[in-house]
N, C-alpha and C positions, 0 to 999 in steps of 0.2 A: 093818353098818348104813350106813356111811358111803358105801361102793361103791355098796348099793340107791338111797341118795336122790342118788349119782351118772346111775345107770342109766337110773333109771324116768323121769324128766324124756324121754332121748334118746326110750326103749322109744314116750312120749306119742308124739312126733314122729314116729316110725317109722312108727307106726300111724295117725298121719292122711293123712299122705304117700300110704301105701297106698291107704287108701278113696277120697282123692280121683284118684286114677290109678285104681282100679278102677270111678268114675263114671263118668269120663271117656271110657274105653274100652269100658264097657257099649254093649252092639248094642240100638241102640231097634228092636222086633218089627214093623217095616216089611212089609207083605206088598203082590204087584204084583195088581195087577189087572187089566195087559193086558203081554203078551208082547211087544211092539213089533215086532210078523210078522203078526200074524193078529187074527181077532175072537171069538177062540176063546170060551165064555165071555160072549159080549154079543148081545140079540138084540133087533131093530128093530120099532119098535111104533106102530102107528096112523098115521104119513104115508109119504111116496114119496121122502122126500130119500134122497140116497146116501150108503154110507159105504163107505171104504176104509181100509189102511194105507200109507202113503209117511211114508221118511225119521222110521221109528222112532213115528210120532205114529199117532193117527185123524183123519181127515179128512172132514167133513160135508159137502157140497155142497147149498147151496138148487135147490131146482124148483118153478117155478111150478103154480099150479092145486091143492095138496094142504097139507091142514093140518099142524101141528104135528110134527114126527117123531121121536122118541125112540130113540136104541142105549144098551141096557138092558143089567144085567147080570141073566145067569140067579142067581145068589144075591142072598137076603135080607140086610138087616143092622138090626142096632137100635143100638149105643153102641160112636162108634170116633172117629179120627183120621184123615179121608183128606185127600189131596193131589191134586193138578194143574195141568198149567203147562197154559196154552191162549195161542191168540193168533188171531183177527180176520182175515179178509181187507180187507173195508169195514167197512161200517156195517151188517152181519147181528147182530141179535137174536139171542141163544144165552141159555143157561143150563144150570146143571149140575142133574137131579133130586135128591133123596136125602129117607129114607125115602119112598118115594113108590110107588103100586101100581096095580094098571092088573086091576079086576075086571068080568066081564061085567054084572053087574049095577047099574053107575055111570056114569050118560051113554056105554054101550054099548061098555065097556073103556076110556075114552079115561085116558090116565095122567093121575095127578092127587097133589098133594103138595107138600111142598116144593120151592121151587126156590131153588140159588145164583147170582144174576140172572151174567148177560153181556153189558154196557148199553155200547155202542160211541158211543152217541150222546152229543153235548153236555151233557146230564141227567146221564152218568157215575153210573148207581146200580150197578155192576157190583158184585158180592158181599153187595148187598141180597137179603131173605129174600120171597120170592113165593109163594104158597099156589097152586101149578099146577091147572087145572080145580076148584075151592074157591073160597077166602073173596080171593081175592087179592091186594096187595101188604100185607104184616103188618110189613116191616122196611125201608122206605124207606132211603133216606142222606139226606134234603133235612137231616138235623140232623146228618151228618158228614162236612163241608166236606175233613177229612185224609184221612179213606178215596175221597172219589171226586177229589181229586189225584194219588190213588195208581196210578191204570191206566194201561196205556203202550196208546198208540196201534199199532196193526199192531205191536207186539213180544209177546214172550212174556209173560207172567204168568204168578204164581204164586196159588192159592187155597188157603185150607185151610177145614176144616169140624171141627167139633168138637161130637159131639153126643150127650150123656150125661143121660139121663133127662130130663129136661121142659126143659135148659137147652142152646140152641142158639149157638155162636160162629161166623160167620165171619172171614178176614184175605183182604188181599188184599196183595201183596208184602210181607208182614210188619207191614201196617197193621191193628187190629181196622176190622171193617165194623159188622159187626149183632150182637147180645148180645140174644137171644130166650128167651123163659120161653112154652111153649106144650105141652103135653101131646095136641095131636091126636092123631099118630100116632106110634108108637113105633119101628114094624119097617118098612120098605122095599125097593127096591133103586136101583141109581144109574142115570141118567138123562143120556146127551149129546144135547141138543136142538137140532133145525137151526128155526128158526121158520119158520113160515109167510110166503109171502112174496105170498099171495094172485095176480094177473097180471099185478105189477111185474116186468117183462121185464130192466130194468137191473139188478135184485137178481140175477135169476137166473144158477147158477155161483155164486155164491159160496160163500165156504168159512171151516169154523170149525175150527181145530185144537185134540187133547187130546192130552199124552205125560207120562211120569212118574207114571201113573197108581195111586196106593197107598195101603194103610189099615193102622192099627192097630186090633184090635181085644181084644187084648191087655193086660188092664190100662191102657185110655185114657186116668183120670185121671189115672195115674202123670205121664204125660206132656202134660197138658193145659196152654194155656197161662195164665198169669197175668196180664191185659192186661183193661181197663174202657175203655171210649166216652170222650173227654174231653169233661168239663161244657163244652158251649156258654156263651158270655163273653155277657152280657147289655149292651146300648148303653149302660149306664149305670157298666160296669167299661170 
């Protein structure tokens, strides 16, 4: 008896030792969604911008004269975990689609849905929530002063999206952005947007990159993150 209530104490420790080293080393269900060669898999919808691969990424370039342009992924998704680093040439309007669908019988295909903004500009609402071709901007930043601190000028960025049943998060370099409760649309597919740049000659050539491009969809809330908006401070604290 005396060896047992020597043992079992270690045996405890043995066994938590374990599970946190088999946490640790668990492979979170990562899946890519661009091969970083090709556009295999994604396909261009409603304007004239261009897209290529260079240097591992996708590359959007603006052209004057044509609206909105979207590289789509040929697969649907409803509730997952995806990622993207992007990075700005200037000051081009971008955004990322998700659940978002593009039917002939809705202002004549044109994509429309969510979007996770790409706001280069001074405003900085970059990974605010936009209702594309709909209800329009749904999830500003004007009331999250840490999230639009959070974008790096002409450097990479990181986004995440996180979207499980009516409740939507984005992050932007590990900052929460937008915390959306919306039930419009459920299923989609993803969206790299060169915006319109109407017959601003200076805009045009520019360029929006995506790399790193992946999703879990794999048990997502497993992995969802745990992170709330912080309460804005009122002038009177």
């Amino acid at each position: 008896m005396n060896y047992l209530k020597k043992i079992l104490p270690i045996a405890v420790i043995a066994i938590l030792i374990l599970n946190a080293c088999s946490s640790k080393n668990e492979q979170v269900p990562w899946v890519s969604l661009f091969d970083g060669q090709s556009l295999d898999g994604w396909n261009k919808k409603n304007g004239e911008a261009t897209y290529f691969v260079e240097n591992d990424a996708i590359v959007g370039k603006s052209t004057i004269n044509t609206p909105n342009t979207f590289l789509c992924t040929n697969e649907l998704y409803t509730d997952y975990i995806f990622e993207l680093d992007f990075k700005v040439d200037g000051d081009l309007n971008s955004g990322i689609q998700f659940r978002s669908n593009s039917f002939s019988d809705h202002n004549e295909g044109r994509v429309h849905g969510y979007q996770c903004e790409i706001d280069p500009s001074p405003r900085s609402w970059t990974a605010g929530i936009y209702d594309e071709g709909r209800r329009g901007w749904l999830n500003p930043l004007d009331g999250n002063p840490l999230a639009r601190s959070a974008y790096k000028h002409k450097e990479w960025n990181n986004v995440r999206i996180e979207a499980m049943g009516d409740t939507i998060k984005t992050f932007l370099n590990g900052i929460i952005a937008s915390h959306l409760i919306d039930n419009k649309t459920a299923e989609g597919f993803f969206g790299l947007q060169v915006h319109g740049i109407g017959n601003d000659k200076a805009k045009e050539g520019l360029t929006v990159s995506w790399k790193n491009i992946r999703i879990i969809t794999d048990n997502p809330r497993k992995y969802a993150t745990k992170a709330e908006i912080p309460a804005m401070k009122s002038k009177k604290d």
